[in-house]
C-alpha beads as a LAMMPS data file, in Angstrom:
LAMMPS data file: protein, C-alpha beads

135 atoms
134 bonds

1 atom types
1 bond types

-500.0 500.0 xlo xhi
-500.0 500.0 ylo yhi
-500.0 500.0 zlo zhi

Masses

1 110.0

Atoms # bond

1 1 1 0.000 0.000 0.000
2 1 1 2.733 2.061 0.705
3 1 1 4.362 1.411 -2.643
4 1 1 1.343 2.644 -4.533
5 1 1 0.996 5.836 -2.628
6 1 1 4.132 6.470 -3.144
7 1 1 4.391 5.939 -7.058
8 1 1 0.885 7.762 -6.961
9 1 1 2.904 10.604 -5.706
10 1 1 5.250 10.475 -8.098
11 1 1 3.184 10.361 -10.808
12 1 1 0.884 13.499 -9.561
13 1 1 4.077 15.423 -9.306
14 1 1 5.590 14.397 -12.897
15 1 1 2.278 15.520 -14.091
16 1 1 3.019 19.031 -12.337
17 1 1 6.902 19.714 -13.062
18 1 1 8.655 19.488 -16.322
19 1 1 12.382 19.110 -17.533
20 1 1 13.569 21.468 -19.656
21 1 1 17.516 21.472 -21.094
22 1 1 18.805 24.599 -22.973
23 1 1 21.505 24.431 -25.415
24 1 1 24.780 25.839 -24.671
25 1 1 28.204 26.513 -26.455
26 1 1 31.688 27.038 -25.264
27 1 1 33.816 29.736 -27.849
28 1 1 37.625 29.726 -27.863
29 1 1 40.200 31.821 -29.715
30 1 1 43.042 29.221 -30.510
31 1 1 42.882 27.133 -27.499
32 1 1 41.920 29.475 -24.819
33 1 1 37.778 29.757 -23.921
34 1 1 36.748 33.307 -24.770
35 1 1 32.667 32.722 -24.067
36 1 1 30.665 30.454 -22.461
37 1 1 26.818 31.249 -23.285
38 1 1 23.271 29.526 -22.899
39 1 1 20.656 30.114 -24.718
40 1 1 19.135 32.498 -22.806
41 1 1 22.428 34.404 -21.504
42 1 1 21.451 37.923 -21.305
43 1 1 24.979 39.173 -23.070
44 1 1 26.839 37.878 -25.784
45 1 1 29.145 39.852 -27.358
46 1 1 32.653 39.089 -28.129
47 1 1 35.287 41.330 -28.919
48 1 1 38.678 40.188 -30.767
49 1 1 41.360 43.144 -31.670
50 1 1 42.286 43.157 -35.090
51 1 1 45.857 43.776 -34.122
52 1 1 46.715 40.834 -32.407
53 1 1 45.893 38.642 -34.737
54 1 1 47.848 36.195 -36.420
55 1 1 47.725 34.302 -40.041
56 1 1 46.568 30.927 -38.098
57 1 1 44.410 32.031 -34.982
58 1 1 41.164 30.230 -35.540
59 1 1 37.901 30.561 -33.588
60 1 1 36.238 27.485 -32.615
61 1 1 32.796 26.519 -31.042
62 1 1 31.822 23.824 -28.875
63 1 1 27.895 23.766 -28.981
64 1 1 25.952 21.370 -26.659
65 1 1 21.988 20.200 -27.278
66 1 1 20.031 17.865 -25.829
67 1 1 18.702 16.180 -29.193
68 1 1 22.032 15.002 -30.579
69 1 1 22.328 14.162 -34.070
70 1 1 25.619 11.830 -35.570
71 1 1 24.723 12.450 -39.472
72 1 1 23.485 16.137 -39.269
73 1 1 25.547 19.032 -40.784
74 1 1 26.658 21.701 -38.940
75 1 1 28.331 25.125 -39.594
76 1 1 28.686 28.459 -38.598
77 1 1 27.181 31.525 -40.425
78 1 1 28.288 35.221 -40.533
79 1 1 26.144 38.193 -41.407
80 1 1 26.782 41.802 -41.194
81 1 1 23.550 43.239 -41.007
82 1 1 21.460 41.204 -43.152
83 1 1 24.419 40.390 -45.464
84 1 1 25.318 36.273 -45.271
85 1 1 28.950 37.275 -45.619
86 1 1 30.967 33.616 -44.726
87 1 1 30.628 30.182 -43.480
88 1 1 32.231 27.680 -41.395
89 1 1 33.331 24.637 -43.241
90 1 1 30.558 21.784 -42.509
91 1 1 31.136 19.233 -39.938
92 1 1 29.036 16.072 -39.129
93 1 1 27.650 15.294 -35.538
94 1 1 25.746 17.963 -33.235
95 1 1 28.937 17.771 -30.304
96 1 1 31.778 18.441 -33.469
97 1 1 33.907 21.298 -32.818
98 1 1 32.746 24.603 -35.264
99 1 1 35.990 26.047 -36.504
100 1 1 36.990 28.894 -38.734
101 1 1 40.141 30.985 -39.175
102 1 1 39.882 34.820 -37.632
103 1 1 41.991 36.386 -40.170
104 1 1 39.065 36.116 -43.297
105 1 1 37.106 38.037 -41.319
106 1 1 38.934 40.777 -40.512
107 1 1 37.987 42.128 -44.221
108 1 1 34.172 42.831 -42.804
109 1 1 35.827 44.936 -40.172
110 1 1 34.061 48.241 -40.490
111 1 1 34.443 50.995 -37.706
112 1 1 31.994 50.021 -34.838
113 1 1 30.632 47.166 -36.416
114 1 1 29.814 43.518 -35.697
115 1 1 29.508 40.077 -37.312
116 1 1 26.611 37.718 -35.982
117 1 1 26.880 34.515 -35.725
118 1 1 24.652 31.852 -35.836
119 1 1 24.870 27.948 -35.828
120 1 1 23.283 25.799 -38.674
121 1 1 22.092 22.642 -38.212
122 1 1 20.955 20.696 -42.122
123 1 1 18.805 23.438 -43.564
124 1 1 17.204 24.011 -40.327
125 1 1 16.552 27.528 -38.652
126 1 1 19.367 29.210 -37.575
127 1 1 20.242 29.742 -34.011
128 1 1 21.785 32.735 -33.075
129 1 1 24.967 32.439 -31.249
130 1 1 26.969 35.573 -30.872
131 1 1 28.088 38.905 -31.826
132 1 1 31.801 38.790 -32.869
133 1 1 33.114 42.759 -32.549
134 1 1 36.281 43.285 -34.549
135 1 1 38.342 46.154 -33.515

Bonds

1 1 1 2
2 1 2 3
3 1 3 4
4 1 4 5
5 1 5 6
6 1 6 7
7 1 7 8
8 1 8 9
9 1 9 10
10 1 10 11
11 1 11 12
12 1 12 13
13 1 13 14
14 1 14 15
15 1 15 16
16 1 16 17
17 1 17 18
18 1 18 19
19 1 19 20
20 1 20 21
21 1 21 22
22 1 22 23
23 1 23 24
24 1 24 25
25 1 25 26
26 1 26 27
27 1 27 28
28 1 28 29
29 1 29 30
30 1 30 31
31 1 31 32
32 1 32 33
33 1 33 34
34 1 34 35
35 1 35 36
36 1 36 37
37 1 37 38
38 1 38 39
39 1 39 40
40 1 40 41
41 1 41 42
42 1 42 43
43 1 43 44
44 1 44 45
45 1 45 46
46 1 46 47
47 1 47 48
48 1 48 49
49 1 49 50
50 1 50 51
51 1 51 52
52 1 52 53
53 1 53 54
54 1 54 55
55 1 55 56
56 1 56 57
57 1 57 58
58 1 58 59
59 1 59 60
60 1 60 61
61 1 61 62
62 1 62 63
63 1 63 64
64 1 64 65
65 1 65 66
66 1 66 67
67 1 67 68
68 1 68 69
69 1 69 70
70 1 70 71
71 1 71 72
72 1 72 73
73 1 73 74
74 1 74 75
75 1 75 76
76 1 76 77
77 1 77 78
78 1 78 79
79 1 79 80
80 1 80 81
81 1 81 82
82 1 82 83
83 1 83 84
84 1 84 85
85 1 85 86
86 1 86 87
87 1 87 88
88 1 88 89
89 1 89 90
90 1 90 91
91 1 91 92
92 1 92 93
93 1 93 94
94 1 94 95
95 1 95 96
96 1 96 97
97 1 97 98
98 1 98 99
99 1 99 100
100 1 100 101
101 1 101 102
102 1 102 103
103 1 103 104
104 1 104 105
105 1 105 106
106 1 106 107
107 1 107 108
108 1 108 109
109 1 109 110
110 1 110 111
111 1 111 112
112 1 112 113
113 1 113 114
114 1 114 115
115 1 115 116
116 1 116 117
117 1 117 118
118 1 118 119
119 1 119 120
120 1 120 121
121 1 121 122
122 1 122 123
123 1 123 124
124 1 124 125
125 1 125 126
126 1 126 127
127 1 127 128
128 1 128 129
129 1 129 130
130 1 130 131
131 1 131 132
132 1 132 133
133 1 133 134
134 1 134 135
């Protein structure tokens, strides 16, 4: 008798409560973490100086769902404003790491400006990511 009150319980308070898992992502220049965001994080802007960098510093993303997928494309997109202005190479598998050299997009630097990034997932709807500022 016990037993069933007790799954009863359990089962009244499933009924009440829900899970819920929000994707994250990890962003590093070269090997060192420069972000680490959620999909509701309230600030995401990243700023890189132009100066400092080098012919093979890369920027990389580690992005993190709950839904995983082993045969799904993924990639990064850029857009300045609402110009699609470059593109990760495509990776399989949802916990690949996103990479793409910095020193391409130093060419969309324009003063006070910003790239935004999103993640792609097949031809799915873009999830924005980040704003990359290049100064």
């Amino acid at each position: 008798m016990k037993l069933l009150i007790i799954v009863l319980l359990m089962l009244i308070a499933a009924r009440f409560s829900y899970a819920d898992t929000t994707d994250f992502w990890h962003v590093y220049y070269n090997q060192k973490q420069i972000g680490d965001f959620a999909e509701y994080s309230d600030s995401n802007i990243l700023t890189i100086s132009c100066s400092a960098v080098h012919d093979n510093d890369s920027l990389h993303v580690s992005y993190f769902k709950d839904a995983p997928c082993d045969d799904c494309q993924m990639h990064l997109v850029f857009y300045q404003g609402k110009d699609r202005v470059f593109e990760s190479p495509k990776v399989f598998g949802t916990f690949s790491l996103l990479s793409v050299p910095i020193a391409p997009l130093i060419r969309f630097k324009k003063e006070r400006s910003s790239l935004t990034v999103f993640y792609a997932e097949d031809n799915r709807q873009l999830r924005y990511l980040f704003n990359l500022q290049l100064r």
